[in-house]
Z-matrix of the N, CA and C atoms (Angstrom, degrees):
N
C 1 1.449
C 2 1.515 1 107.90
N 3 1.463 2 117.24 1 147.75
C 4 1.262 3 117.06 2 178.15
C 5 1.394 4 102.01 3 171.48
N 6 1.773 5 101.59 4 143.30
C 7 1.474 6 106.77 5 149.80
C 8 1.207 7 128.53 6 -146.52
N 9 1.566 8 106.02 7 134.55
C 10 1.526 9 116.30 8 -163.70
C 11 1.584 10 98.62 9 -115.64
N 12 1.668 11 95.40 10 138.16
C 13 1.751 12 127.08 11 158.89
C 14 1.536 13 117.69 12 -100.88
N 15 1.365 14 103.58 13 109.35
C 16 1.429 15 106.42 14 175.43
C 17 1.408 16 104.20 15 -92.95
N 18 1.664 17 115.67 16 136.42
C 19 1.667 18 105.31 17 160.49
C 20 1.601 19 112.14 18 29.05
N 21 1.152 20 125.30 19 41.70
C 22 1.915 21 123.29 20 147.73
C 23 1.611 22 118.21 21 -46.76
N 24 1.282 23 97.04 22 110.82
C 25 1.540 24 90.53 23 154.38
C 26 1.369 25 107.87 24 -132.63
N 27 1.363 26 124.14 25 172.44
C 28 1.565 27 127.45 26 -166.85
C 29 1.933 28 92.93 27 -166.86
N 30 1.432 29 107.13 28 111.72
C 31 1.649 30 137.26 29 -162.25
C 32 1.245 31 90.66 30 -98.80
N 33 1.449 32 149.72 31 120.37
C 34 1.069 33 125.52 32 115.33
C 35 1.927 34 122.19 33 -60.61
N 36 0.932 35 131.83 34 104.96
C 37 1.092 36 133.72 35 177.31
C 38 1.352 37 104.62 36 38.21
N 39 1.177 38 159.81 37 -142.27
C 40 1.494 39 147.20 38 -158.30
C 41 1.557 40 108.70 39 -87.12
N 42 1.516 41 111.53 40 14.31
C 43 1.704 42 103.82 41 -169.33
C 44 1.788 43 80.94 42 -92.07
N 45 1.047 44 116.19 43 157.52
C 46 1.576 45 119.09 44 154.63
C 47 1.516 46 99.17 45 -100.73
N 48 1.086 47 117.26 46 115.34
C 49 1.653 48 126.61 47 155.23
C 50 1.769 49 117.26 48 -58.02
N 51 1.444 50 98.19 49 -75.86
C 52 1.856 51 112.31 50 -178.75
C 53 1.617 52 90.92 51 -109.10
N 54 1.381 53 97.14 52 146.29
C 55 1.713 54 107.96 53 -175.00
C 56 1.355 55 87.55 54 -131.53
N 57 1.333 56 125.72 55 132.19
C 58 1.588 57 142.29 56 139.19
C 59 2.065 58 98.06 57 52.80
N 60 1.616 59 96.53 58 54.37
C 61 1.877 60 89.50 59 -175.35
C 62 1.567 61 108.73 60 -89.95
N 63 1.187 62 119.29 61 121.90
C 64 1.331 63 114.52 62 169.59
C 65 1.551 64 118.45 63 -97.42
N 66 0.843 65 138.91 64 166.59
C 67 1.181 66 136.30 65 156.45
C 68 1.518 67 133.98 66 -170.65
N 69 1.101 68 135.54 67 145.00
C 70 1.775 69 121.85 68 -167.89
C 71 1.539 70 100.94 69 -136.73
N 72 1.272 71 108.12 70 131.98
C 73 1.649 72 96.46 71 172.33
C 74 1.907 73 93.19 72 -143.21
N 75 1.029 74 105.04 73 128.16
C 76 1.169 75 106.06 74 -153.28
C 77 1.871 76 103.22 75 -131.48
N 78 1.074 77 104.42 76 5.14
C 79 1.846 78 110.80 77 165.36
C 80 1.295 79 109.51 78 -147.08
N 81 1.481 80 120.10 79 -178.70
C 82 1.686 81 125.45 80 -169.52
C 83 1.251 82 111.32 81 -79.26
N 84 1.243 83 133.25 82 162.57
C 85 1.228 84 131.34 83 -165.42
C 86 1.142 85 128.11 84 147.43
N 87 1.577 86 156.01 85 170.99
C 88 0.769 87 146.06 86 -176.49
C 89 1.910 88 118.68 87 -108.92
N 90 0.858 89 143.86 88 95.65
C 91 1.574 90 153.07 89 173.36
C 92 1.391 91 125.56 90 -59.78
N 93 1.269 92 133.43 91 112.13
C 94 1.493 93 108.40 92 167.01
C 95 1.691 94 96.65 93 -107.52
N 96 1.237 95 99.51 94 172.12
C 97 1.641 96 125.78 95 161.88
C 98 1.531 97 117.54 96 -129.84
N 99 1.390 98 101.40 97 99.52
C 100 1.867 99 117.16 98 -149.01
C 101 1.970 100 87.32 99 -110.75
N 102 1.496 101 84.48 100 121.72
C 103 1.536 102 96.78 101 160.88
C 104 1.314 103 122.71 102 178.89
N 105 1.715 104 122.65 103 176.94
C 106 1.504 105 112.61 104 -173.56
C 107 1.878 106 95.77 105 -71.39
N 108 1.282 107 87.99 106 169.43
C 109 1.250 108 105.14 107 168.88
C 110 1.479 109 123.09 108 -54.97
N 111 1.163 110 129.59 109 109.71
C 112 1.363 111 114.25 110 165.97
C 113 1.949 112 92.85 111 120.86
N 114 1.589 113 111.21 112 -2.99
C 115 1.262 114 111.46 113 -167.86
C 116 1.757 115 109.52 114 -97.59
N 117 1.553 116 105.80 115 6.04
C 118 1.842 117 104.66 116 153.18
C 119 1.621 118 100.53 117 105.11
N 120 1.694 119 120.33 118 9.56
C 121 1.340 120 108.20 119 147.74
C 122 0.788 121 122.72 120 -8.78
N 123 1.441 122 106.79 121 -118.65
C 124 1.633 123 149.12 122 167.45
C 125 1.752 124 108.79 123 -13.60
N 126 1.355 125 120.39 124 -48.41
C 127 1.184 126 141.23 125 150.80
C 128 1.551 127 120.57 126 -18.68
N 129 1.506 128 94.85 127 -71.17
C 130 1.652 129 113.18 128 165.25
C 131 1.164 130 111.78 129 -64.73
N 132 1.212 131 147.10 130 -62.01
C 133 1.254 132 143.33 131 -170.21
C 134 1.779 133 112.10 132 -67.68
N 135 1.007 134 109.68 133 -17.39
C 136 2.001 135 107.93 134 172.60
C 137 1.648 136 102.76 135 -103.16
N 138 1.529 137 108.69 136 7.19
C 139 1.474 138 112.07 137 173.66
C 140 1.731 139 101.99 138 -103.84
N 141 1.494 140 125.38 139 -42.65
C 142 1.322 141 124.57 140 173.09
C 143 1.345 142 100.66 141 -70.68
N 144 1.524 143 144.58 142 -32.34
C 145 1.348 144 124.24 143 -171.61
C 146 1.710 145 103.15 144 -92.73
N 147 1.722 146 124.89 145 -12.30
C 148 1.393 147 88.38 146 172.30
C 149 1.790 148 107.32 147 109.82
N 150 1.572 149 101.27 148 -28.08
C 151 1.074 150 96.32 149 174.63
C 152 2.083 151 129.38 150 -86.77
N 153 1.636 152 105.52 151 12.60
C 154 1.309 153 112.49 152 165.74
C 155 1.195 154 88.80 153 -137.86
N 156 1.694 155 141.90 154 163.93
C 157 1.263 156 133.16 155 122.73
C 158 1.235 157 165.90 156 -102.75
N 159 1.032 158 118.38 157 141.00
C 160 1.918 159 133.28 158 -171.31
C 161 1.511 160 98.33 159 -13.26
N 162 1.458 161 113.28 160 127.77
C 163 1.407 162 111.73 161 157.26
C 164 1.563 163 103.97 162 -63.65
N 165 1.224 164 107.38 163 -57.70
C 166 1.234 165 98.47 164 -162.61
C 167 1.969 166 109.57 165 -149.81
N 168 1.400 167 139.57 166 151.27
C 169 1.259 168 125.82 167 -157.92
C 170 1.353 169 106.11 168 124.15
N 171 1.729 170 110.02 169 -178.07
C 172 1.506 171 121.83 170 160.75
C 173 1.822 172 93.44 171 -146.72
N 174 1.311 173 78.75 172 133.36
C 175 1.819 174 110.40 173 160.30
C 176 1.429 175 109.27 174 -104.13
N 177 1.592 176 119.68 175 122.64
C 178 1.494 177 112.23 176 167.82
C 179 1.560 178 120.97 177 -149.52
N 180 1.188 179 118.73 178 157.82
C 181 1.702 180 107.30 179 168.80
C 182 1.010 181 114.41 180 -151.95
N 183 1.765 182 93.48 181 137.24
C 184 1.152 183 102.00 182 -144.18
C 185 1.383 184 154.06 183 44.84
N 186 1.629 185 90.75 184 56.89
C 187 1.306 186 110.70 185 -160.58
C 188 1.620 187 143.10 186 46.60
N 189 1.432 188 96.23 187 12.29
C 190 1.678 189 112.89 188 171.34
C 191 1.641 190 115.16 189 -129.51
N 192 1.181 191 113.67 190 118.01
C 193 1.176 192 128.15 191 167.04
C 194 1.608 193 121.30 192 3.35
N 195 1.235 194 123.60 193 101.50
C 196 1.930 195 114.24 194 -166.15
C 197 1.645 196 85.83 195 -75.00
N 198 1.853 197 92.29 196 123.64
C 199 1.360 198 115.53 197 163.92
C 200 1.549 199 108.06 198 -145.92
N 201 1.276 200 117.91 199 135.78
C 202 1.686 201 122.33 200 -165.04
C 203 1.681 202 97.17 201 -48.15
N 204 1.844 203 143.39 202 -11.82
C 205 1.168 204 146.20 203 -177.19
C 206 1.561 205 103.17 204 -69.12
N 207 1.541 206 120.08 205 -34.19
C 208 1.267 207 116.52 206 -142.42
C 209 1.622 208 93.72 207 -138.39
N 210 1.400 209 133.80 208 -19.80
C 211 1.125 210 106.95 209 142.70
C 212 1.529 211 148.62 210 -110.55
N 213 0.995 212 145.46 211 164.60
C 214 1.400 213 114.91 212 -178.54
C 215 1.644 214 103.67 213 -127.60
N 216 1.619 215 99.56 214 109.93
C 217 1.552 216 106.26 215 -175.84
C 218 1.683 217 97.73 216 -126.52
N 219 1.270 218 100.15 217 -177.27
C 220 1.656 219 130.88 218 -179.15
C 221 1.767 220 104.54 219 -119.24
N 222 0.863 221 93.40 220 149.81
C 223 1.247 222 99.45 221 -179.26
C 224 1.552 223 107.38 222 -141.03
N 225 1.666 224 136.10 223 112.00
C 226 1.222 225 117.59 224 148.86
C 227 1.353 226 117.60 225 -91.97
N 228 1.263 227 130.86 226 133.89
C 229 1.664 228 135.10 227 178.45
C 230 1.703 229 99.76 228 -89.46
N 231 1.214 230 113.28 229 154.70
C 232 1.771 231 129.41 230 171.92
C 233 1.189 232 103.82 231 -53.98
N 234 1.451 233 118.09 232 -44.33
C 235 1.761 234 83.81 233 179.36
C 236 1.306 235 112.17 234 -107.12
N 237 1.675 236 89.79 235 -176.86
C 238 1.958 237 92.79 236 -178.98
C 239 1.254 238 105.26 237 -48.06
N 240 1.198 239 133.34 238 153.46
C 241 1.338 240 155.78 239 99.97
C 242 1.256 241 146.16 240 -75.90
N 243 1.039 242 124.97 241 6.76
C 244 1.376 243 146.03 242 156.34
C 245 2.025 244 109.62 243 -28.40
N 246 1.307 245 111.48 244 148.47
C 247 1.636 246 91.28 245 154.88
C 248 1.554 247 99.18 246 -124.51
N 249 1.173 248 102.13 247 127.61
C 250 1.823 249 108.25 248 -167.72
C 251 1.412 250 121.60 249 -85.46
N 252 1.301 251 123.05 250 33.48
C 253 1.171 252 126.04 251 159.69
C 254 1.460 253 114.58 252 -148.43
N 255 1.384 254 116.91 253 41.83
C 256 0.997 255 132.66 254 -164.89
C 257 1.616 256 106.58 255 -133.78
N 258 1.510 257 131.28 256 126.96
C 259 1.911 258 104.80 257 168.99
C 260 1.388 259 132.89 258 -75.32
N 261 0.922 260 115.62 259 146.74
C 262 1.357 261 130.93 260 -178.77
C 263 1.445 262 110.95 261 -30.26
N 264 1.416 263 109.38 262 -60.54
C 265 1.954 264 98.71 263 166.87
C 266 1.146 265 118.86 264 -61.25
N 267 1.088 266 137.80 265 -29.88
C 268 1.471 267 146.74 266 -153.36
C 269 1.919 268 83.43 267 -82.71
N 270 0.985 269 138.98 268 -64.58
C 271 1.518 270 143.19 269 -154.71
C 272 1.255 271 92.67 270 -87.94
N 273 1.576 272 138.99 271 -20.70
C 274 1.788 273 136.99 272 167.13
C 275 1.298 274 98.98 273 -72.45
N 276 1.642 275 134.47 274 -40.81
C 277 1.233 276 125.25 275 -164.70
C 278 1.419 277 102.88 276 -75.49
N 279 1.568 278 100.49 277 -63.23
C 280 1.694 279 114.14 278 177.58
C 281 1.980 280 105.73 279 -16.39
N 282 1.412 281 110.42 280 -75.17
C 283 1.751 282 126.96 281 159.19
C 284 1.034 283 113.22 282 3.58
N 285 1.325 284 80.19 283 -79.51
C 286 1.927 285 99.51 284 -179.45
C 287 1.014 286 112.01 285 -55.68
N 288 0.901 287 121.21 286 -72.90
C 289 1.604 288 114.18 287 -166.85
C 290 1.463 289 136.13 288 -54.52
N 291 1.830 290 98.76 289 -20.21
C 292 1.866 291 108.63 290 175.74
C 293 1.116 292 85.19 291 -63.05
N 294 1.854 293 120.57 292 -41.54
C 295 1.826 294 97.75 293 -163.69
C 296 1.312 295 114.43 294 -55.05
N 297 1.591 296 121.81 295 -27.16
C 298 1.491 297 119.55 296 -172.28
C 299 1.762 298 105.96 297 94.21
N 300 1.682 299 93.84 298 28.26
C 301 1.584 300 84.43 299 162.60
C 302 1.914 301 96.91 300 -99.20
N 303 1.640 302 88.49 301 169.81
C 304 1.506 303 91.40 302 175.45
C 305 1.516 304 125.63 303 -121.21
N 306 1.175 305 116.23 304 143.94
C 307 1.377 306 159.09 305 -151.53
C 308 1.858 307 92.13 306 -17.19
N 309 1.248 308 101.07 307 -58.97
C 310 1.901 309 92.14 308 174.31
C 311 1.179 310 116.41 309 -84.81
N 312 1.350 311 143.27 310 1.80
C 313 1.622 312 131.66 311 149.47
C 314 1.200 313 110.24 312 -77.85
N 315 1.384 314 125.25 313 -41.22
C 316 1.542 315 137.09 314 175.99
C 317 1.538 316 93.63 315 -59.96
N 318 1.478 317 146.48 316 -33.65
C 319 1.416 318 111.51 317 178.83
C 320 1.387 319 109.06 318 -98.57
N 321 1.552 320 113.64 319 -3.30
C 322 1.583 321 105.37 320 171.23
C 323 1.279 322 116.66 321 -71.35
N 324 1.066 323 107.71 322 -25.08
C 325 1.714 324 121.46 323 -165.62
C 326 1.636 325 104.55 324 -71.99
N 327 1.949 326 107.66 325 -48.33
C 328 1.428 327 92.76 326 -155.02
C 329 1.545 328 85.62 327 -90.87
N 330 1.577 329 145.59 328 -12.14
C 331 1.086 330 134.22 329 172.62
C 332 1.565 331 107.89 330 -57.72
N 333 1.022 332 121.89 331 -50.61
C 334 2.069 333 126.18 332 162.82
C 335 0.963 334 106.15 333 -41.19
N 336 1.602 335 145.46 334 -69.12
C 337 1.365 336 132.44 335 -158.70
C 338 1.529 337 100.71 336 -73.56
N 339 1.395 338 126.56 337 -60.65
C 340 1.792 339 121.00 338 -175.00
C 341 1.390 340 105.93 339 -42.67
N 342 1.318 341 121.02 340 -29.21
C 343 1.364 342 108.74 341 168.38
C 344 1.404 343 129.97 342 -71.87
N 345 1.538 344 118.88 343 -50.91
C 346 1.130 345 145.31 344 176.57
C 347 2.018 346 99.08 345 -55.40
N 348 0.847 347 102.35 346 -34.71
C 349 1.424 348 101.73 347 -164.74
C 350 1.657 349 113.89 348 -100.46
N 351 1.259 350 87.95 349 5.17
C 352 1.575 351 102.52 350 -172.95
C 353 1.683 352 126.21 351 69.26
N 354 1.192 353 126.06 352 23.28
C 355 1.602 354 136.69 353 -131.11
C 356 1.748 355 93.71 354 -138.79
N 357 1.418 356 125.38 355 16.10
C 358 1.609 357 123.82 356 -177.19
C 359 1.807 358 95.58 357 -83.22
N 360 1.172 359 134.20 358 -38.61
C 361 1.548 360 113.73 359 -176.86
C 362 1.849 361 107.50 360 -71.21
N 363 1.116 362 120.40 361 17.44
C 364 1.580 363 120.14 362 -157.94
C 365 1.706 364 93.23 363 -122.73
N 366 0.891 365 135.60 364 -36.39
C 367 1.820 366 155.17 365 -169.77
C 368 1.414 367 82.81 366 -40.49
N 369 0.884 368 151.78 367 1.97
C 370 1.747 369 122.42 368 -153.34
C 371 2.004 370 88.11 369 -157.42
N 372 1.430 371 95.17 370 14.76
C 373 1.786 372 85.10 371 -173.12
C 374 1.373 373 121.84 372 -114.75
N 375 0.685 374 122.86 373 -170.17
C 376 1.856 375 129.41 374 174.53
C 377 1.400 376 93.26 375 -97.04
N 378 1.674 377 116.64 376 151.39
C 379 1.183 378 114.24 377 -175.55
C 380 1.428 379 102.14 378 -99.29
N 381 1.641 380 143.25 379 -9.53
C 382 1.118 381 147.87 380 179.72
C 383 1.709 382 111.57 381 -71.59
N 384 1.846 383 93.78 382 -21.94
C 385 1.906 384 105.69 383 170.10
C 386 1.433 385 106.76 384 -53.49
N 387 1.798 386 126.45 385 -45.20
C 388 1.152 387 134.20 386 -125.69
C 389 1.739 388 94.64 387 -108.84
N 390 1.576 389 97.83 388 142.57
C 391 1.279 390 101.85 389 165.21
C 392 1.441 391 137.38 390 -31.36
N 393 1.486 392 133.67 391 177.02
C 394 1.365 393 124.99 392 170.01
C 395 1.489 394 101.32 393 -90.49
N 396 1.325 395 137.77 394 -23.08
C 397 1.319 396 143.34 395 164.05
C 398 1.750 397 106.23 396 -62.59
N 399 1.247 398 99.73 397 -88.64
C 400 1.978 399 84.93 398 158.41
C 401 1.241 400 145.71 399 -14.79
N 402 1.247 401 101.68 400 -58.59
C 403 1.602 402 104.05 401 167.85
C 404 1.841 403 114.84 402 -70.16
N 405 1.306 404 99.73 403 -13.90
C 406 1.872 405 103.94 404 176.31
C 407 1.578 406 112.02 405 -89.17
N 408 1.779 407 103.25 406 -8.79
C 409 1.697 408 100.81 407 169.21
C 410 1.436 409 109.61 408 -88.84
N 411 1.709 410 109.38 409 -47.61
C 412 1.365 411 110.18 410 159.70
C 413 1.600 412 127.67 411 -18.39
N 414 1.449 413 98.95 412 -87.67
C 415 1.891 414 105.18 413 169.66
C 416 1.676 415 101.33 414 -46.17
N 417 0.970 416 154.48 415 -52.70
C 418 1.785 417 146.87 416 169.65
C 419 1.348 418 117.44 417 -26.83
N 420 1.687 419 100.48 418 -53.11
C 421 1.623 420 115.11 419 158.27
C 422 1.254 421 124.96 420 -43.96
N 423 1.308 422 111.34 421 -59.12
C 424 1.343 423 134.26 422 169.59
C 425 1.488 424 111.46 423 -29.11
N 426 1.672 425 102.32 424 -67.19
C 427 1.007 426 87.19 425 171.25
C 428 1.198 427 165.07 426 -115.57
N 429 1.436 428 104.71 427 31.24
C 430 1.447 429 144.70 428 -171.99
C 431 1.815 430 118.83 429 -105.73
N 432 1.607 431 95.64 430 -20.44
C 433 1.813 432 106.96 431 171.70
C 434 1.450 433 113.03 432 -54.21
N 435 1.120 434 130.28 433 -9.14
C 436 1.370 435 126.11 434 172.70
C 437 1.660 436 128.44 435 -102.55
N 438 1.330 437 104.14 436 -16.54
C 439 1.305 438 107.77 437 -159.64
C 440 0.891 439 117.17 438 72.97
N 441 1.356 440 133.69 439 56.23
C 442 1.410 441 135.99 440 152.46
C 443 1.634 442 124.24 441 -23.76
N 444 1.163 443 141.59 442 143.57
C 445 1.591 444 146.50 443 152.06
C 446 1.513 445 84.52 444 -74.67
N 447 1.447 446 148.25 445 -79.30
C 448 1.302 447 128.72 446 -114.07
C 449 1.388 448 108.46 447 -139.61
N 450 0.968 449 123.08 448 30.52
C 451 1.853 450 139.96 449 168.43
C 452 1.598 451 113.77 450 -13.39
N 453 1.106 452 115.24 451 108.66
C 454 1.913 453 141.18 452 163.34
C 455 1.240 454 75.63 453 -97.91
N 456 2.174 455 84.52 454 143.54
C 457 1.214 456 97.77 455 160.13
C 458 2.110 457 84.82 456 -148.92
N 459 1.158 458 120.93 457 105.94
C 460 1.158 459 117.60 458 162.45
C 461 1.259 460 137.19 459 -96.63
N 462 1.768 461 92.43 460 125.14
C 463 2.117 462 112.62 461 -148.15
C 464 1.057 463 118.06 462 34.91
N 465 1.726 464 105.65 463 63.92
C 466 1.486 465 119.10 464 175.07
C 467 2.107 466 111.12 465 -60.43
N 468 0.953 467 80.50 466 -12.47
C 469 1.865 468 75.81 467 177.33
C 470 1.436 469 133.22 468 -112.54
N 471 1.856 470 90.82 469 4.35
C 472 1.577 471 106.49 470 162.84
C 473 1.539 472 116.85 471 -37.75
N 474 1.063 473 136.43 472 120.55
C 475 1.672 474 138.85 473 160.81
C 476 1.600 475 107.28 474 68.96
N 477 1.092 476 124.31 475 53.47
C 478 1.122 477 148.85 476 -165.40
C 479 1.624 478 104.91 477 -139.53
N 480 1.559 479 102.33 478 130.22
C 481 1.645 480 110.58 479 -174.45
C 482 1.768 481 98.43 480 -84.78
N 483 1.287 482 101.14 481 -170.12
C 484 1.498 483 109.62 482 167.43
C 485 1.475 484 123.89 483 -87.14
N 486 1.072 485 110.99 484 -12.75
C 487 1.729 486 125.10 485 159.46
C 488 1.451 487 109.96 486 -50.73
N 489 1.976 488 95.43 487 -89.99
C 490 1.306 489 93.67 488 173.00
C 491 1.745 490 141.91 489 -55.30
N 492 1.241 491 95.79 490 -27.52
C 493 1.589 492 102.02 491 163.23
C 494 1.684 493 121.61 492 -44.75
N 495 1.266 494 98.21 493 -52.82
C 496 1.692 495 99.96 494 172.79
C 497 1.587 496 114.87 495 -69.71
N 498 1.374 497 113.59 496 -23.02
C 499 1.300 498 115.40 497 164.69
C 500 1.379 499 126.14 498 -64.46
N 501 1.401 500 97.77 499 -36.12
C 502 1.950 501 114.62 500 -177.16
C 503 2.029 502 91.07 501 -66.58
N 504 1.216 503 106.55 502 -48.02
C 505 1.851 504 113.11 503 -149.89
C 506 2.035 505 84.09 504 -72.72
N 507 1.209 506 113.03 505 -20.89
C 508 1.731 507 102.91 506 -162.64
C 509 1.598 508 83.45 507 -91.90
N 510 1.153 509 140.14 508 -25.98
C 511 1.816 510 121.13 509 -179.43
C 512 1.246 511 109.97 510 -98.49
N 513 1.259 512 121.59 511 17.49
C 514 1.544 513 115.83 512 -178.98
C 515 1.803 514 94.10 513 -119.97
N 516 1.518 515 99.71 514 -2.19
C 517 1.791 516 100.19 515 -177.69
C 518 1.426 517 89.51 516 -87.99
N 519 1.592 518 109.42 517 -45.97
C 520 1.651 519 111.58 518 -171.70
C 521 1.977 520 108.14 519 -44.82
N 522 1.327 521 92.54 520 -52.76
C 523 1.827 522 93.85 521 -166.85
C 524 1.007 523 111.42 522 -56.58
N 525 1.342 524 113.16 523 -47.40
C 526 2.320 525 122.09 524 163.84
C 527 1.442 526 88.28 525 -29.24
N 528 1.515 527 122.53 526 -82.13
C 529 1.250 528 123.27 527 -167.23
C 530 1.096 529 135.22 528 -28.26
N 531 1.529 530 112.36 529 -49.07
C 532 1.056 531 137.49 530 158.45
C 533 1.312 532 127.06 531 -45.34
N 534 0.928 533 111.59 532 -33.93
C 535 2.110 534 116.44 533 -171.02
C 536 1.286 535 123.83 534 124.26
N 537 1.895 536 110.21 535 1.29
C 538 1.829 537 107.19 536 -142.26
C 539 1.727 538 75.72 537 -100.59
N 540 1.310 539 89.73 538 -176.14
C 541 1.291 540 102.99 539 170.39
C 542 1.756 541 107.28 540 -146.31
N 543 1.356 542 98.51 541 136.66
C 544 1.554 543 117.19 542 -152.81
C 545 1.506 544 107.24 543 -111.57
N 546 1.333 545 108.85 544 100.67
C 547 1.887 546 91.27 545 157.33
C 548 1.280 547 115.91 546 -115.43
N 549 1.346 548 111.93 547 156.69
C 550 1.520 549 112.19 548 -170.30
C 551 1.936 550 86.21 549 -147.69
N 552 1.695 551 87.27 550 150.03
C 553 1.572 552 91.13 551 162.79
C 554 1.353 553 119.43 552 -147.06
N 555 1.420 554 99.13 553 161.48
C 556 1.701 555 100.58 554 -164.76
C 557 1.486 556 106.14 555 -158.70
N 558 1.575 557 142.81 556 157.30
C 559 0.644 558 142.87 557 -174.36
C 560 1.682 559 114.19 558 -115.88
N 561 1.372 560 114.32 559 39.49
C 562 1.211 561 136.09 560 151.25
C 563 1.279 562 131.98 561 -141.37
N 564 1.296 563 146.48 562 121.50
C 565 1.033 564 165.81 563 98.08
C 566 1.169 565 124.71 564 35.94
N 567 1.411 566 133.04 565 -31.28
C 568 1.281 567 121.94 566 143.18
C 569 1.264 568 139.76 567 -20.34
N 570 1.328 569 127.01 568 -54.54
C 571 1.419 570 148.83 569 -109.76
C 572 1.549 571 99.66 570 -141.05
């Protein structure tokens, strides 16, 4: 397992966003990408998933080109993603299933996380019912219903109490455990 950044850069038109980023992470573990705001996180991470592209560089894993064919990650983004008039299983199944799991792993899976996440009286709700902390376990769900290899989680602890926070830090110990490899970024130091 591994993923390597050769020389990344990413231009907005004469701004340089990411300048000359390398990087290799090449076992399980947990990663951050720590900086002020505005210093090309978020940037990097919609440049390793594919969803903007590289001016210029190589992103790869495991030595093949990161393309949603060849890896299979999670992604939480900073903001909500939730769809708020929709229930909570209904948008866990939906998940699941773009990944192309099927219909009885997809309900084993999201029955494990509502549990794990504390979120089983909520399965049956609108997500616009649910807290802003709630809806940040939700998207966690989101993006963990598949079994990801390579889990982003960007400012996974935005609007998050101290409860759930220790809840977020105990399933991101599990995925280490697991084999995955985790980056998350944030612009504090705590965490």
């Amino acid at each position: 397992m591994g993923l390597e950044l050769k020389d990344v850069c990413k231009n907005f038109g004469t701004k340089e966003a990411v300048k000359h980023l390398n990087i290799t992470i090449d076992k399980p573990g947990v990663y951050g990408l720590l900086g002020t705001n505005g210093a090309g996180k978020t940037t990097t991470i919609r440049m390793i998933l594919g969803i903007i592209k590289k001016t210029s560089g190589t992103i790869s894993w495991n030595g093949k080109e990161v393309k949603r064919e060849n890896v299979n990650f999670g992604y939480m983004p900073e903001e909500r993603g939730v769809y708020p008039k929709t229930k909570i299983y209904d948008q866990l199944m939906y998940f699941a299933r773009l990944k192309g799991m099927k219909q009885k792993e997809a309900n084993e899976a999201i029955d494990y996380w509502l549990k794990r996440l504390d979120m089983e009286e909520y399965r049956d709700m609108l997500a616009e019912k649910l807290s802003k902390g709630n809806q940040q376990k939700v998207q966690l769900a989101q993006t963990l219903v598949c079994d990801p290899e390579l889990v982003i989680l960007d400012e996974p602890f935005s609007g998050l109490d101290p409860v759930n926070s220790q809840i977020l830090k105990e399933v991101i110990q599990e995925q280490i455990e697991s084999g995955k490899l985790v980056i998350f970024s944030s612009h504090q130091m705590g965490y």
